[in-house]
PQR file of N, CA, C, O and H, with PARSE charges and radii, in Angstrom:
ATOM      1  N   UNK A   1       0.929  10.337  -8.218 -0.4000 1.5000
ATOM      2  CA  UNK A   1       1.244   8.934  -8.438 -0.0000 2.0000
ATOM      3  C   UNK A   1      -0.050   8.174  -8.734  0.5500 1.7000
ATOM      4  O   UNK A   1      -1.149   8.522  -8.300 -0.5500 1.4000
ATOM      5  N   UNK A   2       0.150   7.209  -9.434 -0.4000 1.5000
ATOM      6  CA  UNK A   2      -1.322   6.654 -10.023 -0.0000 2.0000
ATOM      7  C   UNK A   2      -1.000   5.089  -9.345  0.5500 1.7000
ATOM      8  O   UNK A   2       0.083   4.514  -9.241 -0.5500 1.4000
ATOM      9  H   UNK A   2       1.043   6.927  -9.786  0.4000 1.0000
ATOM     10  N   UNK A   3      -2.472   4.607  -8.900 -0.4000 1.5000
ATOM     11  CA  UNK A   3      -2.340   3.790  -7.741 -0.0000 2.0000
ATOM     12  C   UNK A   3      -2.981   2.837  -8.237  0.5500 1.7000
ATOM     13  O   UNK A   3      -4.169   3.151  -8.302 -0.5500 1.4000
ATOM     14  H   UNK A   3      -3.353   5.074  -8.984  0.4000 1.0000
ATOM     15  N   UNK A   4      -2.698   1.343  -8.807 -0.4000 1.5000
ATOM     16  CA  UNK A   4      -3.433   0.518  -9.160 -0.0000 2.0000
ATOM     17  C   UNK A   4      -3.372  -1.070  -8.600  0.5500 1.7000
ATOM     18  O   UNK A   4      -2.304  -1.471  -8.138 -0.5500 1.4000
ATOM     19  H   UNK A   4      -1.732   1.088  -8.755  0.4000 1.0000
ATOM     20  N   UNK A   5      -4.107  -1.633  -8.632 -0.4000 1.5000
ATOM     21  CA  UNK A   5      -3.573  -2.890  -8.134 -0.0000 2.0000
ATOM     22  C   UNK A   5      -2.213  -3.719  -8.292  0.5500 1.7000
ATOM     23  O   UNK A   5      -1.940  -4.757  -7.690 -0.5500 1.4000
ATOM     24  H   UNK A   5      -4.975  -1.308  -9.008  0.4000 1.0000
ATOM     25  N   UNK A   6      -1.515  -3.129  -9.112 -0.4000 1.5000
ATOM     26  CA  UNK A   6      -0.563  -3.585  -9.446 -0.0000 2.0000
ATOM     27  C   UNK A   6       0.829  -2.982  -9.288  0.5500 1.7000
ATOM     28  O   UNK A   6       1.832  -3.467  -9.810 -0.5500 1.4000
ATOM     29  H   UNK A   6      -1.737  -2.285  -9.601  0.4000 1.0000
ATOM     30  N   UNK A   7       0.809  -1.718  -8.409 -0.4000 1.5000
ATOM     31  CA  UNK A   7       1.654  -0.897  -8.207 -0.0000 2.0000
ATOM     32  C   UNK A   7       2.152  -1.760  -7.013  0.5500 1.7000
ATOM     33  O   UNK A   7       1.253  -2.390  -6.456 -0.5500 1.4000
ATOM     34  H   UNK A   7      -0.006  -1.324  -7.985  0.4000 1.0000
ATOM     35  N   UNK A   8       3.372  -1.912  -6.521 -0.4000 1.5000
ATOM     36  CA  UNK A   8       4.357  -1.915  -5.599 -0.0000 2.0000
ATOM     37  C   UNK A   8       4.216  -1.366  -4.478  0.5500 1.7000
ATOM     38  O   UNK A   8       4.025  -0.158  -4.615 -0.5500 1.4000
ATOM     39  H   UNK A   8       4.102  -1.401  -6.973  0.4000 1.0000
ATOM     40  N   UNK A   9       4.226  -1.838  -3.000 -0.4000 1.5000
ATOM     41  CA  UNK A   9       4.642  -0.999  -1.890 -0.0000 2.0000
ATOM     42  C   UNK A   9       5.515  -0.362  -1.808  0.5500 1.7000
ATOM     43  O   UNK A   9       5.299   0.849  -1.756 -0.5500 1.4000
ATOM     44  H   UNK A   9       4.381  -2.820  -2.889  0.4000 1.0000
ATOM     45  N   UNK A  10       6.492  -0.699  -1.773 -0.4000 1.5000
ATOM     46  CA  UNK A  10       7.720   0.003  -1.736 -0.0000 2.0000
ATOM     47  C   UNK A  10       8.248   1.044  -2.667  0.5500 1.7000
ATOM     48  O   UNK A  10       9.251   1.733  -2.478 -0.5500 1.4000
ATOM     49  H   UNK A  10       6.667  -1.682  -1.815  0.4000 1.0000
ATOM     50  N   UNK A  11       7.162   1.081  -4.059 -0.4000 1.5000
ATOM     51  CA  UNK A  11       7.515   2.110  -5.093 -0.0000 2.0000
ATOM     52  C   UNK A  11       6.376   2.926  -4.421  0.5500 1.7000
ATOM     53  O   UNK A  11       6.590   4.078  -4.799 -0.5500 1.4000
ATOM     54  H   UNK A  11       6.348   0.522  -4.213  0.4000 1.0000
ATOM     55  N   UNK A  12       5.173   2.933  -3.547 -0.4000 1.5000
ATOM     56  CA  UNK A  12       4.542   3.967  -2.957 -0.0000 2.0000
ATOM     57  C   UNK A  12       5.259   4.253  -1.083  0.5500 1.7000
ATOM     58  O   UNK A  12       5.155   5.182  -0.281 -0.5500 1.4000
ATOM     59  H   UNK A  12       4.999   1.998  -3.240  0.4000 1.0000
ATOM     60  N   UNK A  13       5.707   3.387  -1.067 -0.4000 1.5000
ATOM     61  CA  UNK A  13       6.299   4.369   0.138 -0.0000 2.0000
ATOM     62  C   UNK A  13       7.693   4.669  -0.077  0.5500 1.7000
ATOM     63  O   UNK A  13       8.064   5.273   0.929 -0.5500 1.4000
ATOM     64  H   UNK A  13       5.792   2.633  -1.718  0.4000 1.0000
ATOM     65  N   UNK A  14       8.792   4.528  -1.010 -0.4000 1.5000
ATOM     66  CA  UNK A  14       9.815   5.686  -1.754 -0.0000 2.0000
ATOM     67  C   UNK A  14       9.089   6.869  -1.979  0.5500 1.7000
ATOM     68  O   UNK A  14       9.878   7.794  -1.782 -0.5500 1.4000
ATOM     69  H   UNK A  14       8.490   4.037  -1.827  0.4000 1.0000
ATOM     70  N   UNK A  15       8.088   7.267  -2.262 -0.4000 1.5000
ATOM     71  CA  UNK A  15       6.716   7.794  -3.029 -0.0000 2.0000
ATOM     72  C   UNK A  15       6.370   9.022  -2.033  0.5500 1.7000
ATOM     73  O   UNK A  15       6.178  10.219  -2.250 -0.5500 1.4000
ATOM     74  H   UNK A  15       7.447   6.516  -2.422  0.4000 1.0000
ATOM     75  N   UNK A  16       6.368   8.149  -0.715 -0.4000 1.5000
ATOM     76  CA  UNK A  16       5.823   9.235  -0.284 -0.0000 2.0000
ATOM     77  C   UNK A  16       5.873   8.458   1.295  0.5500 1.7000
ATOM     78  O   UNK A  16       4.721   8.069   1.492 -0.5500 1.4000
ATOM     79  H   UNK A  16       6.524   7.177  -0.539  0.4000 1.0000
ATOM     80  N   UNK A  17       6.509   8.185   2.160 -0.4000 1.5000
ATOM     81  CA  UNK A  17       6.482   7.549   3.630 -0.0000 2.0000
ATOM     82  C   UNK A  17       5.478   8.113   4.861  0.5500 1.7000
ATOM     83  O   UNK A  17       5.642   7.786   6.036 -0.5500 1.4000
ATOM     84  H   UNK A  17       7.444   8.501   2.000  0.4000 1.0000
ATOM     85  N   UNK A  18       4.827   8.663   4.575 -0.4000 1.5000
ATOM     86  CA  UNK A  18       3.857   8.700   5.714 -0.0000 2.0000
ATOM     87  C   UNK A  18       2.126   8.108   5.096  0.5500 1.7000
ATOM     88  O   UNK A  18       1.024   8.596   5.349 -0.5500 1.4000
ATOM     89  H   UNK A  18       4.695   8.929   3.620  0.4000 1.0000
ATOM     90  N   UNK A  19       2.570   6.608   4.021 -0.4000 1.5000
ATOM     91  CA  UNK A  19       1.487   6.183   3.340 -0.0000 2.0000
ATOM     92  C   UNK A  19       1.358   4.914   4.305  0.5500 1.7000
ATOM     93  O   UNK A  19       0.414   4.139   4.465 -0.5500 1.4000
ATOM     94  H   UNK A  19       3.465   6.211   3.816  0.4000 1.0000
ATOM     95  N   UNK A  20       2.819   4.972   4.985 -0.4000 1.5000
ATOM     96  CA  UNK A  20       2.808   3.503   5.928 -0.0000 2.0000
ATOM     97  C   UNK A  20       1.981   3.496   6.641  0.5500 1.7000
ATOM     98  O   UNK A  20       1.795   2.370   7.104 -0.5500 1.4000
ATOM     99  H   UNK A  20       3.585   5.601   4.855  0.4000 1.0000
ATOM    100  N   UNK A  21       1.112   4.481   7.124 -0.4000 1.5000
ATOM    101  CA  UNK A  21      -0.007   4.194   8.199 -0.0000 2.0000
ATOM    102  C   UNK A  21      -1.239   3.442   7.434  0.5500 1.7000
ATOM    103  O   UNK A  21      -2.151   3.058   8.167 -0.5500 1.4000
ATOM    104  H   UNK A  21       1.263   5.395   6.748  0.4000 1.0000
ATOM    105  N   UNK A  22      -1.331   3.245   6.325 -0.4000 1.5000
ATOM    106  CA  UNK A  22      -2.628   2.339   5.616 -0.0000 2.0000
ATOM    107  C   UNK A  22      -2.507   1.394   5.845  0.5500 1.7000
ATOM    108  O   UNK A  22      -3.223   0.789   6.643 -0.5500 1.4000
ATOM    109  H   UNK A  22      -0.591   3.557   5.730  0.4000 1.0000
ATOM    110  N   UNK A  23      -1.244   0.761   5.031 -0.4000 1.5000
ATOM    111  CA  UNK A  23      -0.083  -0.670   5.607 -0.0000 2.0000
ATOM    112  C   UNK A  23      -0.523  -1.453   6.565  0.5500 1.7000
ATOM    113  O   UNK A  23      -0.959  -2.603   6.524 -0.5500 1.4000
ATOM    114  H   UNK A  23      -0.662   1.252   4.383  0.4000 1.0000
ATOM    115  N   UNK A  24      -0.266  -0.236   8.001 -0.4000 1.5000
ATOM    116  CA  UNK A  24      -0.078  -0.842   9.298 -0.0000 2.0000
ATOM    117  C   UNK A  24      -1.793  -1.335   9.460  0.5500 1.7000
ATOM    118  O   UNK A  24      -2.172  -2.469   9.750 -0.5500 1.4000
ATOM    119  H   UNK A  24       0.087   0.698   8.035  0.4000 1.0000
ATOM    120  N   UNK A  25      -2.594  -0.233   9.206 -0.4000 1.5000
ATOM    121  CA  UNK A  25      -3.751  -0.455   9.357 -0.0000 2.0000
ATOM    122  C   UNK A  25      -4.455  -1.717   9.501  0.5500 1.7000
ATOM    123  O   UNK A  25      -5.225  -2.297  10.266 -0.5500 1.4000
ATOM    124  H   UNK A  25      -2.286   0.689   8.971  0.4000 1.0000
ATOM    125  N   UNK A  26      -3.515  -1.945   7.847 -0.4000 1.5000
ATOM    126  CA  UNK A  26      -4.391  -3.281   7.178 -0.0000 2.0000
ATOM    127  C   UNK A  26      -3.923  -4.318   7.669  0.5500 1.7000
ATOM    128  O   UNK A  26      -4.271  -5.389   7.172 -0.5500 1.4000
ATOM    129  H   UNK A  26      -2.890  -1.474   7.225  0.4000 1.0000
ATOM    130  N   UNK A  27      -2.820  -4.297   9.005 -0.4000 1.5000
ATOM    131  CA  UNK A  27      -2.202  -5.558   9.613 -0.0000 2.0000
ATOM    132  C   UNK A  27      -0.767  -5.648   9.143  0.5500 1.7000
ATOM    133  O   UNK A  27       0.067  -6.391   9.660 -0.5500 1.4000
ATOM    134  H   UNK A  27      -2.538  -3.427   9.409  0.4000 1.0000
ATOM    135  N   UNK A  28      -0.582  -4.987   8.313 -0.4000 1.5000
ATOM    136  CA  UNK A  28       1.081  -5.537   7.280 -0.0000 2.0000
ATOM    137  C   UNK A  28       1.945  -4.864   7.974  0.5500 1.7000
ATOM    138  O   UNK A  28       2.354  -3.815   7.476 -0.5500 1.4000
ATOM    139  H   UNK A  28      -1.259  -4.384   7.893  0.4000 1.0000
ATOM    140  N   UNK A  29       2.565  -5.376   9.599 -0.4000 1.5000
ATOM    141  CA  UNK A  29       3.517  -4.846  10.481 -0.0000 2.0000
ATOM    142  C   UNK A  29       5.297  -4.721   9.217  0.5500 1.7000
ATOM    143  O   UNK A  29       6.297  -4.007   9.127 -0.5500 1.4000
ATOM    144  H   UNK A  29       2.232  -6.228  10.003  0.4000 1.0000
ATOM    145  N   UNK A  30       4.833  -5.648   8.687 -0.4000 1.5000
ATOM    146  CA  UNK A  30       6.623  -6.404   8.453 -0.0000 2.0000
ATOM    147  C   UNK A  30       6.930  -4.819   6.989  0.5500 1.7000
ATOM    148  O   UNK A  30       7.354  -5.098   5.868 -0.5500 1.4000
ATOM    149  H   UNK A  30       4.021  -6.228   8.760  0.4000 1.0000
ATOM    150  N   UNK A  31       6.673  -3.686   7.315 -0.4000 1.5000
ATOM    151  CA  UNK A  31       7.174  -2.891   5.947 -0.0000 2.0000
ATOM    152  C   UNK A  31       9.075  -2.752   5.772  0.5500 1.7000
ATOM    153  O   UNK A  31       9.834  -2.483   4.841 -0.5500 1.4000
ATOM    154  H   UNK A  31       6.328  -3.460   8.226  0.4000 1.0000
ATOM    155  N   UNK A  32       9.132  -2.878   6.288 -0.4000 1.5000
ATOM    156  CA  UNK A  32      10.979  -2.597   6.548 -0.0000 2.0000
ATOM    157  C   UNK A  32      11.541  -4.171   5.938  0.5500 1.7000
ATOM    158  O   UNK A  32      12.749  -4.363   5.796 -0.5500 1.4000
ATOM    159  H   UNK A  32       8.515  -3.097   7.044  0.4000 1.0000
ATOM    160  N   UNK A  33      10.527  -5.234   5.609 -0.4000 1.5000
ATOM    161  CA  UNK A  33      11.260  -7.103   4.633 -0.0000 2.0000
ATOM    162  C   UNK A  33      10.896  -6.096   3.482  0.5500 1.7000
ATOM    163  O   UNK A  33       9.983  -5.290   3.304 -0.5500 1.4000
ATOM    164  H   UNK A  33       9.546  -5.077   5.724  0.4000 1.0000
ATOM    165  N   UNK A  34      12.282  -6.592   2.603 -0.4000 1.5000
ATOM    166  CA  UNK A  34      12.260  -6.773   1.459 -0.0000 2.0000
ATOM    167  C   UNK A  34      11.168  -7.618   0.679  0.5500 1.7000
ATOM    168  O   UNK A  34      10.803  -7.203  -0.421 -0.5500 1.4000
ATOM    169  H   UNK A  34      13.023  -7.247   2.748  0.4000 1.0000
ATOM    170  N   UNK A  35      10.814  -8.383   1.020 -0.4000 1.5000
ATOM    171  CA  UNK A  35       9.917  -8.982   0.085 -0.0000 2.0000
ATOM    172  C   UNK A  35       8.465  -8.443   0.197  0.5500 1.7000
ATOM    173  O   UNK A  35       7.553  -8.817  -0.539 -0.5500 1.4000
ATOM    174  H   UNK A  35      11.110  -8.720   1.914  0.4000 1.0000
ATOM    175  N   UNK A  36       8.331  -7.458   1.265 -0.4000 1.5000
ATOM    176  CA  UNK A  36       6.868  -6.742   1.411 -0.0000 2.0000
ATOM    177  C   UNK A  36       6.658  -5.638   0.314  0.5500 1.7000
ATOM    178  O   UNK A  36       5.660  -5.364  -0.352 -0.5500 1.4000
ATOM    179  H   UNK A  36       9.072  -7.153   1.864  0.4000 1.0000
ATOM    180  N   UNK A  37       8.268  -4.941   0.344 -0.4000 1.5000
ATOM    181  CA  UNK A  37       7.914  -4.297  -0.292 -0.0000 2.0000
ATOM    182  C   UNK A  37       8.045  -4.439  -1.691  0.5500 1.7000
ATOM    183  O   UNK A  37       8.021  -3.453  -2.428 -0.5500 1.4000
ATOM    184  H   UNK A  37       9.079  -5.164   0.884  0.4000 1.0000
ATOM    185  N   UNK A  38       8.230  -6.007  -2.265 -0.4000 1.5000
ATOM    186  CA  UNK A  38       7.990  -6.004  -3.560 -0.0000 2.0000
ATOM    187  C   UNK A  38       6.784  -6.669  -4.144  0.5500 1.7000
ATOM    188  O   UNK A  38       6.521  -7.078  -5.275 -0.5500 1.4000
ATOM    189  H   UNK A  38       8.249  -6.808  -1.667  0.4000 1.0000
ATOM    190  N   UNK A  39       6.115  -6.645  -2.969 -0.4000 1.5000
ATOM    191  CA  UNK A  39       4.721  -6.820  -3.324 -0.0000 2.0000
ATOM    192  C   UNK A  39       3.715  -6.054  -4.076  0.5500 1.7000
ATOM    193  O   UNK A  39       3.977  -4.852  -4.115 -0.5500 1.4000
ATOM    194  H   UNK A  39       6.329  -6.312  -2.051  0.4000 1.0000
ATOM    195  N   UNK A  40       2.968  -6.299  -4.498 -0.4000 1.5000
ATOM    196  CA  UNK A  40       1.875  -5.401  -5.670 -0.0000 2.0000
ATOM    197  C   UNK A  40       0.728  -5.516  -4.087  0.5500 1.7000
ATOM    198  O   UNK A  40       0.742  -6.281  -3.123 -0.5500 1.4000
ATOM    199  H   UNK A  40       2.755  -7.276  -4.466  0.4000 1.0000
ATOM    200  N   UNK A  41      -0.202  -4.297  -4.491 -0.4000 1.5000
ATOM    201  CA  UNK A  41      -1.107  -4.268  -3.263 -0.0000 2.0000
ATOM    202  C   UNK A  41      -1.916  -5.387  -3.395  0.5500 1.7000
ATOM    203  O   UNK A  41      -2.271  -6.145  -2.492 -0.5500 1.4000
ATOM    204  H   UNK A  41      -0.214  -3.676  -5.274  0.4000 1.0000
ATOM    205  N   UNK A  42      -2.240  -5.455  -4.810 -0.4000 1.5000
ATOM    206  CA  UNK A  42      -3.491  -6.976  -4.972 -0.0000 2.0000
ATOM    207  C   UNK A  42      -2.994  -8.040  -4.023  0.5500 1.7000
ATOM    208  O   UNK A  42      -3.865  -8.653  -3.406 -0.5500 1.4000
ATOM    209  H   UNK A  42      -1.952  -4.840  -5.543  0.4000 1.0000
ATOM    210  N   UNK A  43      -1.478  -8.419  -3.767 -0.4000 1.5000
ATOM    211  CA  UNK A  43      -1.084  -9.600  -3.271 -0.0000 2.0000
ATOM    212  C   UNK A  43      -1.197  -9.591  -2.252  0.5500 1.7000
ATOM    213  O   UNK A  43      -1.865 -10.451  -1.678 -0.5500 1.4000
ATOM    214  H   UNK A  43      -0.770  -7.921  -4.269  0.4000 1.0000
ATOM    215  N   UNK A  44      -0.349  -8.231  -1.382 -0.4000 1.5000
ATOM    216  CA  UNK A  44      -0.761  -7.645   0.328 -0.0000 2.0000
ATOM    217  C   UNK A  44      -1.961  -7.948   0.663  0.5500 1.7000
ATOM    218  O   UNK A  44      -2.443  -8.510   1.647 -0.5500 1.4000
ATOM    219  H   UNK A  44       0.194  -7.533  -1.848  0.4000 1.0000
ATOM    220  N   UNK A  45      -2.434  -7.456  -0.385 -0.4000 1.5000
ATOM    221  CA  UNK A  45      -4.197  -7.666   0.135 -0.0000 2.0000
ATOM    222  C   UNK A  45      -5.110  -8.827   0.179  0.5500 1.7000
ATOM    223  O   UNK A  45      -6.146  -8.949   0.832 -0.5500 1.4000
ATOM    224  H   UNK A  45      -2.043  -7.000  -1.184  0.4000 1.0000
ATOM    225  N   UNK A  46      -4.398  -9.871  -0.841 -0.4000 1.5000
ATOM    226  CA  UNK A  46      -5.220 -11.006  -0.390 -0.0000 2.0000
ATOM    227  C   UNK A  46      -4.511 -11.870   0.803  0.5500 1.7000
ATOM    228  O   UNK A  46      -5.052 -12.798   1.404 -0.5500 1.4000
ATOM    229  H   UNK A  46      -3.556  -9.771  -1.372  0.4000 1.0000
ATOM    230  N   UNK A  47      -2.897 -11.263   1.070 -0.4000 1.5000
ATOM    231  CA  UNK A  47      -2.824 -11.710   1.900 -0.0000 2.0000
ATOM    232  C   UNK A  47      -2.991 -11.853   3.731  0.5500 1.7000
ATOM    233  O   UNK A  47      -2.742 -12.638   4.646 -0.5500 1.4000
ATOM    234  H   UNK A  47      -2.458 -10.509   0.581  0.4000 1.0000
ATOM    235  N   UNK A  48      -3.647 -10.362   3.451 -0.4000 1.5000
ATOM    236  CA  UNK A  48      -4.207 -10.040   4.668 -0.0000 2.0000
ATOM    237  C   UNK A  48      -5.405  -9.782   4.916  0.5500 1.7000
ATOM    238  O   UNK A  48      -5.721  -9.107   5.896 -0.5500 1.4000
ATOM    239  H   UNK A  48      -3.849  -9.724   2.708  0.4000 1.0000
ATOM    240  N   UNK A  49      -6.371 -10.332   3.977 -0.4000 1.5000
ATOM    241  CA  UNK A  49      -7.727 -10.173   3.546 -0.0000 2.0000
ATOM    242  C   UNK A  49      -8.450  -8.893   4.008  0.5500 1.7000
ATOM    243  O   UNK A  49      -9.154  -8.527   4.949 -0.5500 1.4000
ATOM    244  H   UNK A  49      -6.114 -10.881   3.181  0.4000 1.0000
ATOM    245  N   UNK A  50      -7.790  -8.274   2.588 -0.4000 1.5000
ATOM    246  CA  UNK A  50      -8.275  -6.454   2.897 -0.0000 2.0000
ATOM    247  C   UNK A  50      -8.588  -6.615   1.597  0.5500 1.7000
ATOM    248  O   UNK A  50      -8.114  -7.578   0.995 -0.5500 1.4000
ATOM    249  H   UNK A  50      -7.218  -8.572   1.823  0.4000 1.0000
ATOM    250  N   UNK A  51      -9.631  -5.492   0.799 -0.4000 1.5000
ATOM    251  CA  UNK A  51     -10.608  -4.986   0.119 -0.0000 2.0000
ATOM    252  C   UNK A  51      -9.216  -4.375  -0.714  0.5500 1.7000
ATOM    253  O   UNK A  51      -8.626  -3.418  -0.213 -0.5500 1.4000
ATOM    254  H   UNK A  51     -10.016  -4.710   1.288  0.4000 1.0000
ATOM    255  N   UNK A  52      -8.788  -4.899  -1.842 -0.4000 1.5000
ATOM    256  CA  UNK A  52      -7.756  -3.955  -1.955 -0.0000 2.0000
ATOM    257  C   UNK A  52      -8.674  -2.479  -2.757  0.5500 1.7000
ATOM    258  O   UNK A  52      -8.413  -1.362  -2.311 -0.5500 1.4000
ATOM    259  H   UNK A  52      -9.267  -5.677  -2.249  0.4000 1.0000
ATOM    260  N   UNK A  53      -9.534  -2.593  -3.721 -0.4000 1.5000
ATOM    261  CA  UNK A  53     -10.394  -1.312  -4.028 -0.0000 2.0000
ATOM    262  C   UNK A  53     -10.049  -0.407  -2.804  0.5500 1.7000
ATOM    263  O   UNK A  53      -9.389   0.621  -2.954 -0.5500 1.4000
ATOM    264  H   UNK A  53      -9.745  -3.501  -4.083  0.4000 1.0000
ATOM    265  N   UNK A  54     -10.559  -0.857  -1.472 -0.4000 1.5000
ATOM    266  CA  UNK A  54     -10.822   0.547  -0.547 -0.0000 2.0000
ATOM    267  C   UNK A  54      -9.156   0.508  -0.037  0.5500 1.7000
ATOM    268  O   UNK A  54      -8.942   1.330   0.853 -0.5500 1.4000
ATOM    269  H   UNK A  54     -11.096  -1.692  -1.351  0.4000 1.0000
ATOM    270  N   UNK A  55      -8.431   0.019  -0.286 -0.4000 1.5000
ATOM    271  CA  UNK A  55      -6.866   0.519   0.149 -0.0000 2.0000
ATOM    272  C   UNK A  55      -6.573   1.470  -1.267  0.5500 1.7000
ATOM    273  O   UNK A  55      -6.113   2.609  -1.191 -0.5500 1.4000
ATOM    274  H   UNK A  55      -8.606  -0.649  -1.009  0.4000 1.0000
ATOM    275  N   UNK A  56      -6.799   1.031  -2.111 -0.4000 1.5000
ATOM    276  CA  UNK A  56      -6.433   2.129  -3.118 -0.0000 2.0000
ATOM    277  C   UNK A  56      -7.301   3.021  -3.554  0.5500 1.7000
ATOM    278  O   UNK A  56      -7.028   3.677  -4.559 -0.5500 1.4000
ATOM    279  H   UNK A  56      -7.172   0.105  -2.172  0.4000 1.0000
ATOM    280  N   UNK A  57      -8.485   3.198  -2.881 -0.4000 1.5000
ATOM    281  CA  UNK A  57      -9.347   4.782  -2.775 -0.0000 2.0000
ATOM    282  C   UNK A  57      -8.860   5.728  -1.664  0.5500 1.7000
ATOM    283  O   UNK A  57      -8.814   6.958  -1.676 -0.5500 1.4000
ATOM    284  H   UNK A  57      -8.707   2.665  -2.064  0.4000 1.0000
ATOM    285  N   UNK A  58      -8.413   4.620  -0.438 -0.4000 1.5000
ATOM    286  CA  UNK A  58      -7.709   5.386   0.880 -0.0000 2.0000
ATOM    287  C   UNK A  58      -6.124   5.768   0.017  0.5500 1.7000
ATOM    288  O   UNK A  58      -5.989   6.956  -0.275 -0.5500 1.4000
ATOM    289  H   UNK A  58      -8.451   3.621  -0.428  0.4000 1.0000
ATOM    290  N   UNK A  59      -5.561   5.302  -0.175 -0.4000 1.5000
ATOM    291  CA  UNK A  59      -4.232   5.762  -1.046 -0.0000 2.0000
ATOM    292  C   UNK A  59      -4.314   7.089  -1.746  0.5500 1.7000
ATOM    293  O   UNK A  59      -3.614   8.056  -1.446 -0.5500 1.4000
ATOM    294  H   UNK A  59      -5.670   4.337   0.063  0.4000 1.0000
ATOM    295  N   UNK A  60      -5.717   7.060  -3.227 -0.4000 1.5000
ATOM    296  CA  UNK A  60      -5.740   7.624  -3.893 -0.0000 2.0000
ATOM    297  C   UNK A  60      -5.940   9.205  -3.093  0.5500 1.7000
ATOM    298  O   UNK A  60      -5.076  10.080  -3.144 -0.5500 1.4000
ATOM    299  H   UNK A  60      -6.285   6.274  -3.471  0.4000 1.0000
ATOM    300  N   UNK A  61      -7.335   9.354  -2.318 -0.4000 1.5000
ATOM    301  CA  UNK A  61      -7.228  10.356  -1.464 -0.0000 2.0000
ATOM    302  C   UNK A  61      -6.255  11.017  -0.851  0.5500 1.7000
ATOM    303  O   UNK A  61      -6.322  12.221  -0.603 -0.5500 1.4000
ATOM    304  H   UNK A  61      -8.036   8.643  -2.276  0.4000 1.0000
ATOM    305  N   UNK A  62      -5.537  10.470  -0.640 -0.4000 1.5000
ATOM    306  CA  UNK A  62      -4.311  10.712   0.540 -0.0000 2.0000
ATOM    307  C   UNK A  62      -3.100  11.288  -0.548  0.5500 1.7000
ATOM    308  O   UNK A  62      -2.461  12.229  -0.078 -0.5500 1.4000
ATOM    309  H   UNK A  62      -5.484   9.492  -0.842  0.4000 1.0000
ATOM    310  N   UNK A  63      -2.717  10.876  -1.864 -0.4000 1.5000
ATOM    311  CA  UNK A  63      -1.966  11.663  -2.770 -0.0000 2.0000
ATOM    312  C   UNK A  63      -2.813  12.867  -2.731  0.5500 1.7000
ATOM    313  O   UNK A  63      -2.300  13.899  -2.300 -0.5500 1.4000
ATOM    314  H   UNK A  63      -3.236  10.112  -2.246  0.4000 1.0000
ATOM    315  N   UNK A  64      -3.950  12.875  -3.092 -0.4000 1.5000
ATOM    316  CA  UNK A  64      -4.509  13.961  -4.199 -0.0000 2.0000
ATOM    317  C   UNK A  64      -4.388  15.356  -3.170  0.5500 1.7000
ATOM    318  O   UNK A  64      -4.143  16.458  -3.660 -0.5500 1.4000
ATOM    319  H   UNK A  64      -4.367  12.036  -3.441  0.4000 1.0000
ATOM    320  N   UNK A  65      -4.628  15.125  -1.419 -0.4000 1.5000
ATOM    321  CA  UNK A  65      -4.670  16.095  -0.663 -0.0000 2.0000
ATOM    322  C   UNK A  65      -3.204  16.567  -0.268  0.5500 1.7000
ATOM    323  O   UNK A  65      -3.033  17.647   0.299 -0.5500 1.4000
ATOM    324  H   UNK A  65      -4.826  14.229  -1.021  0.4000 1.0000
ATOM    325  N   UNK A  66      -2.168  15.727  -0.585 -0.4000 1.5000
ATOM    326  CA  UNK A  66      -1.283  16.219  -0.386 -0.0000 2.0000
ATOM    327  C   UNK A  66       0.069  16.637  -1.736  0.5500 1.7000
ATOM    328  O   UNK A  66       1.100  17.229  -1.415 -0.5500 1.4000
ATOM    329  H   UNK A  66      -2.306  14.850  -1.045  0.4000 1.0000
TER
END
């Protein structure tokens, strides 16, 4: 799966569900609202003031090993 700022939560955790532990990491308890998961990560991320680059290098890693 190719992971860009503009990709969807919810189209990466259909994707693959044990990605929710980054999520939680980054503070974003609420994954189970609909409207989280139609978020793009850029948005998650400014809304929880996370680095979205290093959420989607931690993402990218985490496909490639599994």
């Amino acid at each position: 799966m190719e992971i860009t700022r503009d990709s969807f939560i919810g189209d990466i955790l259909d994707t693959d569900g044990s990605t929710a532990i980054f999520f939680l990491e980054m503070g974003m308890h609420c994954l189970g609202c609909p409207a989280s998961r139609g978020e793009t990560l850029e948005e998650a991320c400014q809304v929880h003031g996370v680095d979205v680059n290093e959420l989607i290098d931690k993402l990218e890693k985490h496909f490639k090993s599994h």
